[in-house]
N, C-alpha and C positions, 0 to 999 in steps of 0.2 A: 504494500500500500504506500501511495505516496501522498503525505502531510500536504496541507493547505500550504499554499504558497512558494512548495519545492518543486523537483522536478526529477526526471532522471531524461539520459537520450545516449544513443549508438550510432557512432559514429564510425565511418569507412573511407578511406580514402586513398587512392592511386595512381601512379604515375606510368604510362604506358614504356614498354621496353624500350621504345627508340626516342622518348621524351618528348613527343609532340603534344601526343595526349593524356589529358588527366582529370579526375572526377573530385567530386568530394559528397557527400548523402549523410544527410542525420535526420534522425527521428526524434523526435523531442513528444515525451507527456510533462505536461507544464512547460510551455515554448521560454525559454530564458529570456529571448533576444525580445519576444512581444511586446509591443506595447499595449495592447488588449490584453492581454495576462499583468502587467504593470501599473494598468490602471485597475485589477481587478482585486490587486493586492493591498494597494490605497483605499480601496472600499471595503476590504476586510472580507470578499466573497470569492476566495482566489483557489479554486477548484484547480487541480492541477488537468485531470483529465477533462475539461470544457477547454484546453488550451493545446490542441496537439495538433503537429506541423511535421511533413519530412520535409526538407531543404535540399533540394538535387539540383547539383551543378556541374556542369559539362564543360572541361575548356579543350577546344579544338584549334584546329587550324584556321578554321572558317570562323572563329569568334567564340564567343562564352553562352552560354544558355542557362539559364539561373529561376528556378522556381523556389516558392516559398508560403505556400497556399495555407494559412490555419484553418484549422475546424475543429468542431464543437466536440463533446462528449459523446453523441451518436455515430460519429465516423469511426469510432476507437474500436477493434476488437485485439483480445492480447487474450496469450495462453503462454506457458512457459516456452514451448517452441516456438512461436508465433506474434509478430504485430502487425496489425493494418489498421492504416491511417488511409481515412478515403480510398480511393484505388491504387495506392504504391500500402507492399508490405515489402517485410521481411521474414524468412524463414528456414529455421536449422530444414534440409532435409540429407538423411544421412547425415555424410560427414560435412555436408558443403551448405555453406550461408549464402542461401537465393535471395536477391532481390531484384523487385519485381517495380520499376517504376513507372507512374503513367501521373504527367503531373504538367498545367500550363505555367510555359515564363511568363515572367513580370521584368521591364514594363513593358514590353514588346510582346501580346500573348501568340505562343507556338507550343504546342505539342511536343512535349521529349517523354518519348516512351521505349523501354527495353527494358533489358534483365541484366545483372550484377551478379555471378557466379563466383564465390570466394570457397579458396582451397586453405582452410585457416591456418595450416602448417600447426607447432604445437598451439593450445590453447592453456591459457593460463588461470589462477584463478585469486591470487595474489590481490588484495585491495589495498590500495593506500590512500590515507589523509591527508589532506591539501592543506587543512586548517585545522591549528593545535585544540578546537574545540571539536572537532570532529565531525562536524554537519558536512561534508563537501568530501565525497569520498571517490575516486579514480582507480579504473580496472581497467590496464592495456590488457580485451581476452586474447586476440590473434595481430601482433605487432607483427608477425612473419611471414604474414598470408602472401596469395597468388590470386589472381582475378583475370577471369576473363568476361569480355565488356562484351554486349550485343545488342544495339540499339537498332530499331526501324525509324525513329525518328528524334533526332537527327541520324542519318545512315553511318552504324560507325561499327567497328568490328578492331580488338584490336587486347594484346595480354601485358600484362606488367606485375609489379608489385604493391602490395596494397597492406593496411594497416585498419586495426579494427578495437575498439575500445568503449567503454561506457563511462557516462558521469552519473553522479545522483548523490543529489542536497536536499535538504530537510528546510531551506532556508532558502532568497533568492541570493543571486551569485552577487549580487549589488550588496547585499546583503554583509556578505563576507569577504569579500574583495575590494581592494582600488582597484587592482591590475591583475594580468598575468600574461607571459612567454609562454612558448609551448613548441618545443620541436620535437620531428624525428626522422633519426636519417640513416636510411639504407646502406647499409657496410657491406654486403655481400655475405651473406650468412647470419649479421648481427644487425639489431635494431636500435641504435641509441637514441635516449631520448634522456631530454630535457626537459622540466616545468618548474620555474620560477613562478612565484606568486607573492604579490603584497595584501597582507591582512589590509582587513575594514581597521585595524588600529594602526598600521603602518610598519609592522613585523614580519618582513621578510620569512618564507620560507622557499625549499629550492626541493626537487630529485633528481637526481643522476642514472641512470639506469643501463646496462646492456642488457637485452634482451636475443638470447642466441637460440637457432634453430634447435642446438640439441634439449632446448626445453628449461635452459639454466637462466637466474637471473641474476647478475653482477652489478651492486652498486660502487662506483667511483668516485672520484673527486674530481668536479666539474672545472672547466677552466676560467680564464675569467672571462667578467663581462665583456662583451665588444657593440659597441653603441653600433646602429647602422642606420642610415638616413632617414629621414621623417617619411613619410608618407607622402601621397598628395594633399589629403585632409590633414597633416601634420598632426597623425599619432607619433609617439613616440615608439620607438621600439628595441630590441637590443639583444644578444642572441650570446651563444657561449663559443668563445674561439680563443688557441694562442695568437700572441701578439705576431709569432712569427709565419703562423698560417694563417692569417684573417676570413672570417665568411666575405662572402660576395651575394650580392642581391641579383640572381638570374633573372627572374621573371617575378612580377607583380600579379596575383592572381584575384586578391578579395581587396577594395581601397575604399574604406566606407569613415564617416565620420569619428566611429569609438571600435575599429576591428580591421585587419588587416590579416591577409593570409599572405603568403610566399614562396618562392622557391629561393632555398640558397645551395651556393656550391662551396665546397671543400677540396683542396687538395690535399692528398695523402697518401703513400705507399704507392708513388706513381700513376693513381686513379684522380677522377673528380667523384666527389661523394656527393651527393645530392640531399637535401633536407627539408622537409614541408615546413615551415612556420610562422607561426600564430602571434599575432599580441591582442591583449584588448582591456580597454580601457573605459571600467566600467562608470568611475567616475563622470567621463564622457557622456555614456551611456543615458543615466539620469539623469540629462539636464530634459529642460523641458522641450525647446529646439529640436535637438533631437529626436525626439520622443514623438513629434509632430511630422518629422520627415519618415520616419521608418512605415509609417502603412502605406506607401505608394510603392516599398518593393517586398510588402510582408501584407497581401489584402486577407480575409477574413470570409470564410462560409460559413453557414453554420447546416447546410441542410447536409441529406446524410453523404451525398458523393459529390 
């Protein structure tokens, strides 16, 4: 069950073998980023499940395709192997995590509809605390996965590497947070990743993580910070690198007012290492501005599809 006002959501995300192409998909009960769940929490009626969204995004060659459609309590069905949100679910069958999307862009509305076939490589089950009071809890399950993409619309066909993980707070993320960093980056067998976070008090917490195929989890000693350029919306952001291998900003993927995704690159062991990541700045987030922009690429159904 999930508490008034919190949330949990799964998320998957991929980068195709030859780096052209790349996804990203979350399911969210209790949508975090809403403002419709934001204002629901302010009125003290903040039903997690009246607030659920998948977010499927496609970045091609041909451009970005980006849905983000909420709906009510009556689109939701969920069992332990199982969620469907209006017409995109998700679902263990066998060993393989299918999904199933069928969802219109915003603001441009198109049709992106196909299927998300994840080969989770091992699954873990290992939860960690974000925040020393413990309402904000993260589970990388399949950091090691395989994916193969098949869309009819947009036409795409194509396999890479993909990463798979859940959140869930008892509380909203505004809640508990200014901020947070968030990477992880493909080593060829190992999965590292990084999550810095600043508490709602201003208390830094950080994880270091490898995550390796044969099912092991090694924590490390992260390096230091490396500041890396604002954004267009001048979030701040900042990533973990030596001074003497610095990250590199390849490709700008998500550039929104209070959230940023990215691709960065690494040199190392004669490779480029590749890394998806995140900031977001929740502070940002609730201001009222904001808050007023966000339903023109976050609109709202409530009937059942």
């Amino acid at each position: 069950m999930i508490p008034s006002g919190g949330y949990i959501w799964w998320y998957v995300d991929a980068i195709s073998e030859d780096g052209r192409n790349a996804l990203t998909v979350i399911a969210f009960i209790g949508s975090v980023f809403s403002p419709y769940y934001a204002m629901a929490r302010r009125g003290g009626d903040a039903d997690p499940h009246n607030h659920v969204t998948v977010n499927a995004i496609l970045y091609t060659p041909r451009g970005k395709y980006w849905a983000m459609t909420e709906r009510g309590r009556a689109s939701l069905e969920r069992s332990r192997s199982h969620v469907a949100i209006g017409p995109s679910q998700y679902s263990w069958t066998g060993d393989r995590l299918v999904i199933d999307i069928d969802e219109k862009t915003m603001p441009i509305p198109r049709r992106i509809n196909g299927r998300i076939t994840v080969d989770p490589g091992p699954v873990f089950s290992r939860t960690w605390n974000l925040d020393a009071a413990g309402r904000h809890e993260w589970r990388p399950i399949a950091p090691c996965a395989k994916v193969d993409v098949q869309f009819e619309r947009p036409s795409l066909n194509w396999k890479g590497h993909a990463y798979v993980d859940t959140n869930a707070g008892t509380e909203s993320l505004e809640a508990g947070f200014r901020s947070w960093t968030w990477s992880r980056q493909d080593r060829r067998g190992t999965t590292r990743i990084h999550y810095d976070v600043i508490q709602r008090n201003g208390v830094p917490r950080g994880l270091a993580l490898d995550y390796n195929a044969d099912g092991t989890v090694v924590p490390f000693e992260p390096a230091p910070i490396q500041d890396l350029p604002l954004t267009g919306w001048r979030v701040s952001r900042h990533t973990r690198a030596h001074p003497s291998n610095p990250a590199r900003v390849l490709k700008g993927l998500e550039d929104t007012p209070f959230y940023s995704r990215s691709v960065l690159g690494f040199d190392g062991e004669g490779k480029e290492f590749k890394s998806v990541h995140e900031s977001v700045d929740l502070d940002r987030f609730r201001s009222p501005i904001v808050q007023m922009m966000l339903p023109f690429k976050m609109p709202r159904w409530t009937r059942r599809r």
